[in-house]
C-alpha positions as CSV (number, residue, x, y, z in Angstrom):
1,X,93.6,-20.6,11.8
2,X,90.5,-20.6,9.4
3,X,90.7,-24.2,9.7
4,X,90.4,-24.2,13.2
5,X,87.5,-21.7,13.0
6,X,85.2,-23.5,10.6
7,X,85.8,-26.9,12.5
8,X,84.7,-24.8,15.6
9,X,81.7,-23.6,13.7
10,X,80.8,-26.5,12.4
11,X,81.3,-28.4,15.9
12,X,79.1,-25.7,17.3
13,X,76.1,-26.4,14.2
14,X,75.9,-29.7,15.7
15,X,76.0,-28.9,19.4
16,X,72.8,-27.1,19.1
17,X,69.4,-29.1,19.7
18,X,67.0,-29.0,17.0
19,X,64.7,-26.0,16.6
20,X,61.0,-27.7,17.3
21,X,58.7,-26.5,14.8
22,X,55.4,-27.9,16.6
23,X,52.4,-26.1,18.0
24,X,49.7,-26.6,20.9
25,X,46.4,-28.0,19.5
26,X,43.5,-28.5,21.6
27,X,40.8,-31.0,20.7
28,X,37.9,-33.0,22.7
29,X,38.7,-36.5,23.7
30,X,36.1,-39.3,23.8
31,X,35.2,-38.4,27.0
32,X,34.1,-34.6,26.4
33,X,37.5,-33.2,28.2
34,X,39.3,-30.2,26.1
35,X,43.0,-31.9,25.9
36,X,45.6,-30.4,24.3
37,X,49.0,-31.6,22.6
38,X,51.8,-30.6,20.5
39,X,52.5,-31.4,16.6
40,X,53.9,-30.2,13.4
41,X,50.5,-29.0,11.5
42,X,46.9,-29.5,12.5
43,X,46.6,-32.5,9.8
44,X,49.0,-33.8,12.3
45,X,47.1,-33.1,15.3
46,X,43.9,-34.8,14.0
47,X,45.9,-37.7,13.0
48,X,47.6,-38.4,16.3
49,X,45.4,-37.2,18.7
50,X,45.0,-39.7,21.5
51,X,41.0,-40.3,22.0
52,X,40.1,-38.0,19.7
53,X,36.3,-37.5,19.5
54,X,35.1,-38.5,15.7
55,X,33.0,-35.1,15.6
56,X,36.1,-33.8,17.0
57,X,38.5,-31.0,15.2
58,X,41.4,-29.1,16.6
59,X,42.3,-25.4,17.5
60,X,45.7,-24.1,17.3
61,X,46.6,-22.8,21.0
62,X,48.8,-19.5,20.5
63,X,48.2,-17.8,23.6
64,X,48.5,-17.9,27.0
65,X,45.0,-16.9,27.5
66,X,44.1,-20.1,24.6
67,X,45.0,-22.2,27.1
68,X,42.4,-22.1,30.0
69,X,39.9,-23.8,27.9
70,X,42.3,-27.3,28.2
71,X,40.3,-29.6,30.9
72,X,37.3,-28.2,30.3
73,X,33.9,-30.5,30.1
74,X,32.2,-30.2,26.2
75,X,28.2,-31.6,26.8
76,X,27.1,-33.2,23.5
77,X,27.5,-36.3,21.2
């Protein structure tokens, strides 16, 4: 019986999806538009960032409320 219920547990271990451990970022494209994007760490986020403006940095999203800036225009070089 004990075998049966670690083999169960274990079987149930590996069932489960992987917890994701990534965050919203938001960061201005080349373009001016707020985007935003998921990743592990904000090193991360800069890294990856598709069209990221050079002047560019990123802001963790932890909100609802954080996220009504994404799609927004930023004026400036």
């Amino acid at each position: 019986m004990k075998l049966y219920l670690g083999a169960l547990a274990l079987a149930a271990v590996f069932a489960v999806p992987g917890i994701s451990l990534a965050a919203t970022y938001a960061y201005v494209n080349t373009s001016g538009e707020v985007m935003s994007m998921e990743a592990s760490s904000a090193n991360t986020a800069i890294m990856t960032a598709p069209n990221i403006h050079k002047n560019s940095g990123v802001m963790l999203l932890d909100s609802s409320g954080d996220m009504e800036i994404v799609g927004n225009s930023v004026s400036g070089n």
